[in-house]
N, C-alpha and C positions, 0 to 999 in steps of 0.2 A: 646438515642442519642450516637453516636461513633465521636467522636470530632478529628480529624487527621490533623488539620491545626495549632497547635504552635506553628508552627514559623512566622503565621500571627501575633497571637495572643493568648494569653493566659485566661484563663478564672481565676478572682482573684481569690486569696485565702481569705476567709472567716474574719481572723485575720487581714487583709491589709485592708478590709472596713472595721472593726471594730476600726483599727486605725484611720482612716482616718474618721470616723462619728467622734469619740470623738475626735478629735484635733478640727476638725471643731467645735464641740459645746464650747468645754470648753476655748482652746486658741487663736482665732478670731483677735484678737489684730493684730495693725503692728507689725513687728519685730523694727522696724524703733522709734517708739511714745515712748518717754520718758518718759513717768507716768508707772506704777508699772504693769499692766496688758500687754505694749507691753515687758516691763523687763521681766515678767515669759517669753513671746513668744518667747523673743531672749535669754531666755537660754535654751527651748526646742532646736530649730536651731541649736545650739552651741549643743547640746547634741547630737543630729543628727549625725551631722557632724563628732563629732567625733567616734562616733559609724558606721558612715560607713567606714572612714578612715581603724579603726581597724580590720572590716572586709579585706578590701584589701589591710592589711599590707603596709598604707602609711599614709603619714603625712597629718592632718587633714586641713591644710590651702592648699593641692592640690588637695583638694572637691570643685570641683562646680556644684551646681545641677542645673538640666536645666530643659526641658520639654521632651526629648528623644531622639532618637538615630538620626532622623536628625536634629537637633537643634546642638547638642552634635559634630556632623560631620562638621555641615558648619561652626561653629565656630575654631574650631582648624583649618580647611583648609584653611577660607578665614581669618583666624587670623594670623594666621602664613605669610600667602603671603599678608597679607596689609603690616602686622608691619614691615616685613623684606626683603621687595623689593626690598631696596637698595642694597640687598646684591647682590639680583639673583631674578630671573624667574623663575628657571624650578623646573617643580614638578614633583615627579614618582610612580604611581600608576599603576594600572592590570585595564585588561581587562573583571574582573569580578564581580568589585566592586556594592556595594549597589548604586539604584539611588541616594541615597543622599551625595554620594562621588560622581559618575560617572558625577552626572551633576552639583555638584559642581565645579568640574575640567574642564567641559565646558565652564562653565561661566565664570571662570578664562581665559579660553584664548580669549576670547570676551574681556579682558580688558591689552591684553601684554604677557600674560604667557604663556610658552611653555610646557606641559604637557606629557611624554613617558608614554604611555599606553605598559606594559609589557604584552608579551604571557603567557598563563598558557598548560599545557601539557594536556592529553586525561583525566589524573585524576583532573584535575582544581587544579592543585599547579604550583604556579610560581618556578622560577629556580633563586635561592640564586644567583648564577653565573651572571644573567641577570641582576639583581636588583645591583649587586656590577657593572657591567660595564656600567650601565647607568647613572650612580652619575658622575657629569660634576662640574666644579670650581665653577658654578652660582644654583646650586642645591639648594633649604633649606628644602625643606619637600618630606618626603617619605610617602606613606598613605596608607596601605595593611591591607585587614582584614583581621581578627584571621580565620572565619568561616564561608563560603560564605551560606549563606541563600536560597540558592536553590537545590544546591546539596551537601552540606556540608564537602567542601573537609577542609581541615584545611591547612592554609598557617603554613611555617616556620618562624616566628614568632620570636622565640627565636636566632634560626639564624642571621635574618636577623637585630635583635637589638644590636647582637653584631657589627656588623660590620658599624652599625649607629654609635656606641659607638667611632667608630676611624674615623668621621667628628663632630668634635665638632660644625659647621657651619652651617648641616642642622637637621632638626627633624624629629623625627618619630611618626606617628600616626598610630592606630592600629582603627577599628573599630570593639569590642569585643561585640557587640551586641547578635549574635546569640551562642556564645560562650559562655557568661557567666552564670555560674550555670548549665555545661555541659562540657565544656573542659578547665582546669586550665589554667592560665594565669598568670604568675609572674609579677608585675610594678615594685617593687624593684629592681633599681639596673638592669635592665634588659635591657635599650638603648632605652624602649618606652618612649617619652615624654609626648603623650598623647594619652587617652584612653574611647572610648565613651561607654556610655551602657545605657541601658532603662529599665523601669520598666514594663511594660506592655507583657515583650518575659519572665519574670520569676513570673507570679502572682500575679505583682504590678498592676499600675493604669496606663492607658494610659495619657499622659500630665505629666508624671515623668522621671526625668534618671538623671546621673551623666556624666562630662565631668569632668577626670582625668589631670590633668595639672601641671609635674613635678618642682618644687621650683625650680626656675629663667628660667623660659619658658614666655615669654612675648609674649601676643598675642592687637590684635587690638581689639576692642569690637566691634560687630555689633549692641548690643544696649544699649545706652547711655542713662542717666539719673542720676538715685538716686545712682551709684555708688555697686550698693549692688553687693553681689558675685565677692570680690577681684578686683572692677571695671571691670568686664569683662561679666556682664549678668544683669545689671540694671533692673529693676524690684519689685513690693514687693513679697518677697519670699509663693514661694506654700506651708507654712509649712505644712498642711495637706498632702499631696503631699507629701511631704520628706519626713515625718514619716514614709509613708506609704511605700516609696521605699526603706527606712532601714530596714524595715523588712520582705518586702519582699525577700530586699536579704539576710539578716540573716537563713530565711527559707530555700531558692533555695541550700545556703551554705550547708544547712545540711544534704539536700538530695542529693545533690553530693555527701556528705562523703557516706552515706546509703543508696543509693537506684541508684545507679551510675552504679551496677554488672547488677542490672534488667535490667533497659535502655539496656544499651547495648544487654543482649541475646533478648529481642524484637525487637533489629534493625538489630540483625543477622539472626534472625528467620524470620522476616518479607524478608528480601532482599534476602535470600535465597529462600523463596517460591517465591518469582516473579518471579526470575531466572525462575523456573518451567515452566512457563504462557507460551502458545505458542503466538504470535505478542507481549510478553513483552521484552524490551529492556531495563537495567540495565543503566542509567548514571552516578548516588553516585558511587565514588571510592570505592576499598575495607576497607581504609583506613581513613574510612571519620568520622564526628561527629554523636555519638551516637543516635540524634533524626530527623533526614530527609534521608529520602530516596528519592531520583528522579528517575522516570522510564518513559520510552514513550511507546505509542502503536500507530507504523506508520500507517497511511491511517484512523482513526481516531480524529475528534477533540476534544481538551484534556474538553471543556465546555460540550458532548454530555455525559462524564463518567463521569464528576463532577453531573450534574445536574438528570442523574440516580442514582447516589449514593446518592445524598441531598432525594431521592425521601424516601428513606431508611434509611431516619435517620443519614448518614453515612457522613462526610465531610471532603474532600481535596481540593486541590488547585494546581491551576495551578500556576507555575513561581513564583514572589516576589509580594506579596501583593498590595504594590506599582505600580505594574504596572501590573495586572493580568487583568484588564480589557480591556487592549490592547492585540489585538489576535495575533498579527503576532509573529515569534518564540522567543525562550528564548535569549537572548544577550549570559546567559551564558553557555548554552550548545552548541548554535555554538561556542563559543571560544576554548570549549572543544574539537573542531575539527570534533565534529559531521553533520553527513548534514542538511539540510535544514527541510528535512519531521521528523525527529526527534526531531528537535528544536521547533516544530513548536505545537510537541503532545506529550510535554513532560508534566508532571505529578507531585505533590511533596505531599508527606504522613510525615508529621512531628506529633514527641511521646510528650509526656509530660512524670513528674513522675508517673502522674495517669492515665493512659494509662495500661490494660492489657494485656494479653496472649485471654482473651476469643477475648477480643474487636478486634485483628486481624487476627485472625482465622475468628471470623464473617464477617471482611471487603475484606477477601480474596476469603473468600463463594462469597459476593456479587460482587467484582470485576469478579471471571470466570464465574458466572450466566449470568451478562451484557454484556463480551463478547463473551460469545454464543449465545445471545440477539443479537446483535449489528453485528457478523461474516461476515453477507451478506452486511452490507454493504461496509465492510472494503476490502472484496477482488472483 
């Protein structure tokens, strides 16, 4: 099997079910129960906790783990515009955001809010320029991810955190989902307020992630209860779960330090021989994140070379996971300004770190096999 879909999903890592059996057997207790077996539980959590903090160089009480990257998204978004409606309405996001942004910001105007959907350019990067002239008096939340999941352009990020930095009044939300444990992301100090990530796009567990939330960032809860997670994710904690997304990202951390050169020549290597393909059309920027490549082949649809490649052992994906089983074209590569028949048959080849050189050599054999397979019908 040649596995080319990561940034659907990830397949774990061995050590992250390992963790996650033995938490499961041995600390079961609530965190919550006051007799001696929930006390070990609640000082695993606490340990957790702050072993993840450490990881991303931030203070251990602006840990809140959630269940992942949409969990993690709707709660900073429609947190921020409960708690702080009084101040303002308007919200300003891209045109190529995760559905778990894009339609969380719908529903927001279903209830009063007014939302600027900012253009991105032919490489899918917004314009710092646009994002600073759309901040209006009634502004509070900005929400731009790190690394679009389709075509992996990388927003400016750091930019645009500074320049949050100089409205103290609204915030900034970053969706670092597909970015993390692939393209560094500074919180420190950086103008992001808050910052989502999931465990399942780096070798964790699907039902894990963390929601980054800057000391004196006040949000609304969406779910109320027993208070747990800084009153802002009520629940009894997934310690299993946790464990298992500390170490996950412990891991991911380290093959970014080490194995961060490979990635990259695979994704140069790979995006350069598609170039090659006659009907292949390039969408991924030159300048984009080390493990997604998006490519279309117009007059073909993009299910007819998924499902000859599945034939082969071999597996990609069309568009965002999320919504691949809707056929009609990608959101974000027509934003990208591409036409319609290319949005519509575009393609996405996402690496891991275990991902080789033989594995796309192989998928590149099978991709020119099937369309010379396929030729007659496309023209």
């Amino acid at each position: 099997m040649i596995y080319l879909d990561n940034s659907a999903t990830t397949n774990p890592h061995p050590e992250v079910l390992k963790s996650f059996q033995e938490v499961s057997t041995r600390f079961f207790a609530n965190p919550s129960s006051i007799h001696q077996l929930g006390g070990e539980t609640e000082k695993l959590l606490i340990k957790s906790r702050q072993q993840a903090a450490k990881l991303l160089s931030v203070h251990e009480d602006e840990i809140i783990f959630t269940s992942g990257g949409t969990e993690g998204n709707n709660t900073a978004i429609k947190g921020i515009a409960l708690q702080h409606q009084g101040r303002g309405k308007h919200i300003i996001t891209t045109e190529i955001e995760h559905p778990s942004v894009y339609e969380a910001c719908k529903s927001l105007e279903s209830l009063g809010f007014e939302v600027t959907y900012l253009p991105v350019n032919q490489n899918g990067v917004v314009s710092v320029k646009d994002v600073t002239e759309a901040i209006r008096k009634d502004t509070i939340l900005i929400s731009i991810m790190h690394v679009n999941n389709e075509i992996g352009s990388i927003q400016p990020i750091l930019e645009i955190g500074q320049i949050a930095k100089k409205y103290p009044k609204l915030f900034f939300h970053v969706d670092h989902v597909q970015g993390l444990g692939k393209v560094p992301l500074t919180l420190e100090n950086s103008g992001i307020d808050l910052c989502s990530m999931s465990g399942h796009k780096i070798h964790g567990l699907k039902g894990t992630g963390i929601l980054y939330c800057r000391r004196g960032v006040k949000l609304f809860p969406l779910f109320h209860g027993g208070e747990q997670e800084r009153m802002i994710r009520s629940g009894t904690e997934n310690l299993a779960g946790v464990v298992s997304f500390v170490k996950a990202l412990r891991l991911i951390k380290e093959r970014e330090v080490n194995e961060g050169d490979k990635l990259r020549q695979l994704h140069q290597y790979l995006a350069a021989e598609l170039e090659k393909i006659n009907f292949v059309q390039l969408n991924s920027p030159a300048h984009s994140a080390p493990h997604i490549v998006n490519f279309s082949i117009p007059g073909l649809k993009p299910e007819v070379m998924i499902h000859t490649l599945g034939k082969q052992g071999t597996y990609i994906s069309t568009k965002s996971a999320c919504s691949s089983k809707s056929l009609d074209e990608s959101r974000i590569v027509k934003a990208c300004g591409y036409s319609s028949e290319r949005a519509k048959s575009a393609l996405r080849v996402s690496l891991a770190y275990d991902n080789t050189m033989d594995e796309i050599k192989i998928f590149l054999k099978q991709l020119k096999e099937a369309l010379s397979q396929l030729k007659e019908v496309m023209e």
